[in-house]
N, C-alpha and C positions, 0 to 999 in steps of 0.2 A: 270682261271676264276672260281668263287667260287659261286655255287648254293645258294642262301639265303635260298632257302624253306628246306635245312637240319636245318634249327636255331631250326624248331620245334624242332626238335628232339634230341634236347640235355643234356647232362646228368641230369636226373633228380634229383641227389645225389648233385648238385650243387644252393640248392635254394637261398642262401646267395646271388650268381654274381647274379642271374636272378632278385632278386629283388632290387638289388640295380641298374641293368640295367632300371626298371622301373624308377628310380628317377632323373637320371642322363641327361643331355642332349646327343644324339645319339653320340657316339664316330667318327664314321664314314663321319660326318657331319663335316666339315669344323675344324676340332680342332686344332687351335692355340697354339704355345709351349709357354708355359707360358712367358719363354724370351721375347719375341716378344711383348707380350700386356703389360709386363712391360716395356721393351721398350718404345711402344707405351702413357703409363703415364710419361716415364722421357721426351719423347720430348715434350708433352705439357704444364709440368713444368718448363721445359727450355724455352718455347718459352710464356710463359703469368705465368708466378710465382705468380700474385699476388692472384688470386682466389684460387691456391691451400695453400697459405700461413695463409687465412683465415677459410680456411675451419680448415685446423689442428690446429690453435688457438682455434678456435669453436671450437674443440675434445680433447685439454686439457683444455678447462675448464669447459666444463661440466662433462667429468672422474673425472679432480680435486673434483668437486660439488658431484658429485657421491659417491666417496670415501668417505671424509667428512661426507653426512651424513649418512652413513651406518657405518662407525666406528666409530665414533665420531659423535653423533648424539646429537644435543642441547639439554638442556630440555624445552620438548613439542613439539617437533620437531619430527612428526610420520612420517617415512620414507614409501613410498606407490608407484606405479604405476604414470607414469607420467601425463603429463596434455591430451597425447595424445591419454591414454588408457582409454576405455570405459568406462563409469560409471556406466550403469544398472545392474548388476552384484555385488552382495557385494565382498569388497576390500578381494584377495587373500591373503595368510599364507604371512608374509614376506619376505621367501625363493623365491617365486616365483613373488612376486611384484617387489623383487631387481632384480632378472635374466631378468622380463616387462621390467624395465627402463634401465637394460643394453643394452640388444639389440635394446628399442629407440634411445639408445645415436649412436650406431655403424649405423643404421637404418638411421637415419640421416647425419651422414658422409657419407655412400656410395651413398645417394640420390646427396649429394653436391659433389661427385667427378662426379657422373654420369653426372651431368650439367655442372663443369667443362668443360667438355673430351666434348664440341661442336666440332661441323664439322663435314663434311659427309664424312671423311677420315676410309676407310673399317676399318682398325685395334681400333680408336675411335670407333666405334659403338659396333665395341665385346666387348671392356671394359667396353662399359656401359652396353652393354647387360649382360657379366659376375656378374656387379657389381648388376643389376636387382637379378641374378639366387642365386644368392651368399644372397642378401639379404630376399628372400623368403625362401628360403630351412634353413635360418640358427634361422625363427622363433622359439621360447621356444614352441610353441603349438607344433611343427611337432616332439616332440621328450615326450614320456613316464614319463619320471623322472622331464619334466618341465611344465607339460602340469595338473594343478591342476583339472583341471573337468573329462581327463579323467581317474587319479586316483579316484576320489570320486566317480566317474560311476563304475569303476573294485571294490573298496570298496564294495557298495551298493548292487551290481548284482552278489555280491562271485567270482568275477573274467567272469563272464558270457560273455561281453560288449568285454573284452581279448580276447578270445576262440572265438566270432562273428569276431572280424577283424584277428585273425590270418587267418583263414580259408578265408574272404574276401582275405585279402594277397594271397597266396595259390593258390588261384585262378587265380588272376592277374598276375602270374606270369610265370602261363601257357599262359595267353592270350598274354603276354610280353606287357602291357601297365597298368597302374592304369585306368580302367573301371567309368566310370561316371555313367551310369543309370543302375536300375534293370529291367535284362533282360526279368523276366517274365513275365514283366506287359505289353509287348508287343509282336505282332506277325504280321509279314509281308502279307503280303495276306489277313489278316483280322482287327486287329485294326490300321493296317500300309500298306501303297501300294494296298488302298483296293477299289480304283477308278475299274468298272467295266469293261474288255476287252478284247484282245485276241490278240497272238503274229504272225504277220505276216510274218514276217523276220524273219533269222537266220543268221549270218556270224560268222566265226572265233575270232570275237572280240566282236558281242553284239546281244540281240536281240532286233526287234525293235516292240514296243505295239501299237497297232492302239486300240484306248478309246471307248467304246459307246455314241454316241450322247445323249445329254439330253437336248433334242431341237427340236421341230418337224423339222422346217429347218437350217439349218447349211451354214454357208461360203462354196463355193466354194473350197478355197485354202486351203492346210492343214496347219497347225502349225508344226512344229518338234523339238521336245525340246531334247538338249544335254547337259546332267548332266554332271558334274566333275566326270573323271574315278577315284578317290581317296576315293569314299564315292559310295553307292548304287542314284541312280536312285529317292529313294520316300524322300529325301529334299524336292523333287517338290509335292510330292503325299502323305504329311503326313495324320493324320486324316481329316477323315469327317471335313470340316469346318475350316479345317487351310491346305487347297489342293491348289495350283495353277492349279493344271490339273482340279479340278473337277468345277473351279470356271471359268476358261477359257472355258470349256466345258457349262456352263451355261451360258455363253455369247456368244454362239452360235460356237464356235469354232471347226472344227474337230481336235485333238489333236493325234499326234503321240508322243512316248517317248522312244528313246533310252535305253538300260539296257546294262550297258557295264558289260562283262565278267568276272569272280572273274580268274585273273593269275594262269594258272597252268602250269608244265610242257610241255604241247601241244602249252600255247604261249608263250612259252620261248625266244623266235629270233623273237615275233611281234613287229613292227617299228612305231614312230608316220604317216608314209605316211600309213600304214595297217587302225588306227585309223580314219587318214581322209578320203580312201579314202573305205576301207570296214566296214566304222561306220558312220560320217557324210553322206559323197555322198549317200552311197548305202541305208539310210533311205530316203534322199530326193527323189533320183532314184523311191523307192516305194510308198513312201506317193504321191505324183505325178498319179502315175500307177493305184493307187488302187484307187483313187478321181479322176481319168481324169481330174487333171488340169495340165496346163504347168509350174506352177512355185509354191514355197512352202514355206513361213515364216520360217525361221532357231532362236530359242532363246537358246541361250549358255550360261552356269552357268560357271563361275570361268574358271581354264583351258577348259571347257567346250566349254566356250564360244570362248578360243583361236585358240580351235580346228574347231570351225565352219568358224572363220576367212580365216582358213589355206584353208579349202573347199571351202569358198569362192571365194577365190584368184583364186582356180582351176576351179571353175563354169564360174569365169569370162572369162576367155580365151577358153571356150569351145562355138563352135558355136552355139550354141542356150541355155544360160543360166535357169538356174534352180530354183537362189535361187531369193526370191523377197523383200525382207529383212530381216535384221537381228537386233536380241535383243538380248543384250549384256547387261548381270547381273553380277558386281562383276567381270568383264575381264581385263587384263593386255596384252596391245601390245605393248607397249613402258617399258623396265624391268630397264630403268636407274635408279628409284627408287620403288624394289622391295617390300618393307618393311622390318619388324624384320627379314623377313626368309632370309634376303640377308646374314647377319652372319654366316650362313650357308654354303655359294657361296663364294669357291674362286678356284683358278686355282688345289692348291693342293688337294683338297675337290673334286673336278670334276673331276679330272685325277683319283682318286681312284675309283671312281662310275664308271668312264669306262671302268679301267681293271677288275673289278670285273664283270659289267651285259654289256661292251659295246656289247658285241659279244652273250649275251645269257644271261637265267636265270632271277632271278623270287626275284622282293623286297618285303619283308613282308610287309604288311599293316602297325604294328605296327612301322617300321622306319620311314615313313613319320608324322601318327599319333603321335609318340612322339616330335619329330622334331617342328612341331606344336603347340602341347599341353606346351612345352618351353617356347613359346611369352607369354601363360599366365600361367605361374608357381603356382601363389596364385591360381587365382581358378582351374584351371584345371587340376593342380598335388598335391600341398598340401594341399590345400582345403578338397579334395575328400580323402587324405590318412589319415589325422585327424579325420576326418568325420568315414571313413567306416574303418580304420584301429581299430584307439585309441577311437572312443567312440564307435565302434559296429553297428553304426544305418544302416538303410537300405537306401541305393541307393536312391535318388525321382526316381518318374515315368516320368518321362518326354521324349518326343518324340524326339524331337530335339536332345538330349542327349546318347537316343538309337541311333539315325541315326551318333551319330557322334563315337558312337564307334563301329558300323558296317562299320569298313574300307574293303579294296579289297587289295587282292598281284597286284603288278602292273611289269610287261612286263619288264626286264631290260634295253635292249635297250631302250624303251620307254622314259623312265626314265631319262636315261644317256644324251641321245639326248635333252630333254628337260630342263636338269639342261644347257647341253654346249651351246647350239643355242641359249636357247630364255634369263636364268635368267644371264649366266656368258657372252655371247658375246653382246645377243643384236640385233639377226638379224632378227626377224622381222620387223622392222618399217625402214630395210635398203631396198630399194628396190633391188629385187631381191639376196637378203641375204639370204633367205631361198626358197628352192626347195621343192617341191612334186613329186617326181619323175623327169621329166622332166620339170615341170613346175616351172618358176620363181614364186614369191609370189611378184606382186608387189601390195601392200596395198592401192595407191592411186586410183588402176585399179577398186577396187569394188566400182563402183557408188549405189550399191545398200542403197535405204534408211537405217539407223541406230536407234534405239535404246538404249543409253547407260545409264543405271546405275548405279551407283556406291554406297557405303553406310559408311556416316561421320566419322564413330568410324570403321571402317573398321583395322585393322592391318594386314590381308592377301593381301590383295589391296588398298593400301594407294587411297582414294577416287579423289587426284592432279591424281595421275598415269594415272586412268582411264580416267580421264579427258582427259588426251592428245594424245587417241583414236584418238578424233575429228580432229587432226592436219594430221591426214593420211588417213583416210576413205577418199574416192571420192565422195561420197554421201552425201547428206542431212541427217544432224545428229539434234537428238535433247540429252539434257544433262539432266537428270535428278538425284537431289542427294538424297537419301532416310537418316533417321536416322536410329540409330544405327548399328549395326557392321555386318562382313561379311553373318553369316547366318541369325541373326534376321532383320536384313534391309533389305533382300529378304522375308524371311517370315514373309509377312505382312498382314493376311487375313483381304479382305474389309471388312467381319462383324464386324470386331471386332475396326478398326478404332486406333487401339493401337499407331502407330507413324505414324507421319507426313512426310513431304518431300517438297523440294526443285526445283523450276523452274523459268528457264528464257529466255525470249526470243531473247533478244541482242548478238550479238558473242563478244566474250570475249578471248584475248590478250590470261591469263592464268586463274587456277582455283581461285587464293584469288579475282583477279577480275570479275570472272564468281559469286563468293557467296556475293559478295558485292552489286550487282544490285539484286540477285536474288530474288522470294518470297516463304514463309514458306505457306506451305499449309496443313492444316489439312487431317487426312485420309490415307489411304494404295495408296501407287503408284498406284498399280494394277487398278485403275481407272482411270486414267492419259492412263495407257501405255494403254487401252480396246479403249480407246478415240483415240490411237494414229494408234493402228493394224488395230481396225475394216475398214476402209475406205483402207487397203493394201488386205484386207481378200476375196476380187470377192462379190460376188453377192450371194445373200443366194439362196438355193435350198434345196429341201428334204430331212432330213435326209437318209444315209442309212439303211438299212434293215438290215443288217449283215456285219462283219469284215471283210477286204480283198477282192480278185477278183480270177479271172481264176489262174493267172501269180500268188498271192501270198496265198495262201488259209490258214485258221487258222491253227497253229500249236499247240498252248496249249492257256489254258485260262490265261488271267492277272492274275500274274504278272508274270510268267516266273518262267521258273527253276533257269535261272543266275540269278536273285539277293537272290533268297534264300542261294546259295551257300556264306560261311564264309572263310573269311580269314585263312591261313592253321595253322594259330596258334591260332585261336579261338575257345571256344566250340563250340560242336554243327556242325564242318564242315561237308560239305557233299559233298566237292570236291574231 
């Protein structure tokens, strides 16, 4: 078994592999011998010829065209940038206009094999997903000698613009990830995670933050929000004014918030039953305790959310249950169709996750965050390496950006378990296919009402996926689809009213006939779902006075030591 957390630690005389480890998709990650996805293209040439027969007619005659007029060019015939390249911009040297229209022409062949290679046969999807990666990384901008603007920037600035992204690089390469936002423009506790409160719980794997009321009376029942352990806790709690906590908290809510643990050695051998049952439960157990009510709103973000499921499952078969609903943002309990990250998923892919962390040990952050950061190649590796490498400029500020490159080491077992069980076998939505311990997980058993979310442009959680939640919950579910994608369709603050959302009240066969009746609603969810908890939430009463009780009394103020703590190959750790 092989500890991840020595990666930090590696020769530092070796900058070349580490940066080219940033560009690459994660080796470790399901990789296909090249045979096999060629393969994979001869049998669907064999078995439908005529679409790829076209597509390569299409590729020599626009090469022929290509050719032609670059060597042989008419007269009056200016050879330039195709019809697909921008125009606002005056037309580049002709060196670099012919290299634009070469890689249009390739650009559009691999888009036409990619559509090709239909079908949801695993080994198709990597070839188009290859053909994606292949097609982004092989841009003329991502490479110095092709890239016109940012030699005229190295020109202008004596090389300046160079010397900014080398050192940008540099950087990144310690962090083992190409960095998205500039990290000084934010800080956790104060322009980030900076809802007011104080930590009442502690366990092995998080701590849990009980919020100050900002409401003279408040609901009864508390809320307990469970962030995805791959990312920090303030998704939910970014600034002032783009907060779920502090907004939920203004609509009278008592809000608890989970802070799962940055992996270090000490949780080396923690399991996802630790997660549900000393992370989930044991917030609910307290949020409960400290509000003297008997039961407690559960809302799950992403795995987050799967993890709440799994507590569920376990509340239900416990004599006097706990939880009294649950919100599900962006959750996956049916993994038949995972999304883009299923390329990643397969047997040989999962067998090696498990002899390396089944028994112990610790994933960097940076393996998942790149893994991820893959689905979208253009913006969230090449984009940013053009950007902050080749033209020097500074990072934006953005919040969302910061949060997403403050990942967490995660647990190896953890991990491993969760790649076999839920993405490669499938057994949640089997009844009694996953255990907690002792306990079967039967999904139809939580009668508890539902809340699901899902969000349109979603690629982490294909928005059908989530859908078919509905088909195993025992409760009364309602569906609701948000716009845009996995983080921004959750963060949707109602001032700001920025995307719409999707509701319908008929039950629906499958998801294209759930959006077929449904209606487009202007405005943030979060007004929908306030509509939908408050009447789950008891009975308003007085604010409390102060954090916690006898049984949980404060331990530090919000936000916690754990989500300060970084990733062990990040600046700045303090694990």
């Amino acid at each position: 078994m092989t500890d991840a957390t020595t990666d930090s630690d590696a020769d530092p005389g070796a900058p070349m592999e580490r940066l080219l480890a940033l560009l690459l998709p994660p080796a470790d990650a399901a990789s296909v011998p090249f045979a096999t996805l060629m393969g994979a293209i001869v049998a669907a040439m064999r078995d439908s010829p005529a679409p790829f027969e076209a597509i390569l007619r299409e590729l020599y005659r626009e090469q022929y065209a290509f050719w032609q007029r670059w060597l042989l060019p008419s007269p009056g015939d200016e050879p330039g940038a195709s019809a697909d390249e921008p125009t606002a911009r005056p037309d580049p040297p002709p060196f670099f206009a012919m290299v634009a229209e070469q890689h249009g022409i390739w650009n559009r062949w691999a888009a036409g094999m990619a559509k090709a290679m239909d079908g949801n046969d695993p080994q198709r999807q990597r070839v188009r997903f290859m053909l994606r990666q292949w097609s982004a990384a092989t841009a003329p901008a991502n490479f110095l000698a092709t890239n016109a603007e940012a030699i005229a920037a190295a020109s202008a600035t004596h090389g300046a613009t160079l010397a900014r992204g080398l050192e940008r690089a540099r950087a990144d390469t310690q962090v083992g990830r190409v960095t998205l936002s500039n990290g000084p423009d934010f800080a956790v506790g104060r322009s980030l995670a900076s809802t007011g409160g104080a930590v009442v719980l502690e366990t092995d794997v998080m701590q849990l933050i009980q919020y100050r009321p900002r409401q003279p009376r408040v609901a009864s029942r508390p809320l307990v929000m469970v962030p995805p352990f791959i990312n920090k806790y303030y998704i939910l709690d970014l600034r002032p004014g783009r907060s779920l906590v502090e907004w939920a908290l203004d609509q009278g809510q008592q809000v608890f918030m989970i802070s799962w643990r940055n992996a270090s050695a000490a949780m080396a051998t923690s399991t996802w039953e630790d997660f549900v049952r000393k992370g989930v439960l044991a917030a609910v157990d307290a949020a409960t305790a400290i509000t003297g009510s008997d039961r407690a709103n559960v809302l799950g973000y992403c795995v987050g959310g799967t993890l709440s499921v799994c507590a569920a499952g376990v509340d239900a078969a416990a004599p006097s249950p706990a939880i009294n609903s649950l919100t599900l943002l962006a959750t996956l309990l049916d993994y038949t169709d995972p999304g883009e990250i299923g390329v990643y998923i397969d047997e040989r892919s999962v067998r090696d996750i498990e002899n390396r962390f089944g028994d112990g040990g610790v994933v960097p952050a940076a393996t998942v965050a790149n893994a991820f950061a893959s689905l979208r190649p253009g913006e969230l590796v090449w984009d940013p390496i053009v950007h902050h490498y080749l033209l020097g400029q500074t990072p934006p500020a953005s919040d969302l950006l910061y949060w997403n490159d403050d990942g967490t080491d995660l647990p190896g077992p953890v991990y491993a378990w969760y790649l076999r069980h839920l993405y490669l076998m499938n057994r949640l939505c089997v009844p009694g296919g996953v255990h907690i311990g002792a306990v079967p997980i039967h999904l139809s058993k939580i009668a508890v009402p539902a809340y699901v979310l899902a969000a349109r442009d979603d690629h982490i959680v294909p928005w059908a996926s989530a859908f078919r939640s509905l088909a195993y919950l025992g409760g009364p579910c309602r569906f609701v689809l948000g716009e845009n994608g996995h983080v921004g369709g959750i963060v949707n603050p109602a001032a700001r009213e920025r995307h719409g959302y999707w509701t319908q009240g008929e039950p629906a066969r499958d998801a294209p006939a759930w959006l077929a009746l449904a209606q487009h609603n202007r405005g943030s969810w979060w007004h929908d779902w306030n509509k939908w908890l408050a009447p789950r939430s008891g009975r308003l009463r007085a604010a409390p006075k102060r954090p916690g009780n006898q049984a949980h009394p404060p331990l530090e103020d919000a936000p916690g030591r754990f989500v300060l703590e970084r990733a062990a190959a990040m600046p700045g750790n303090t694990a």
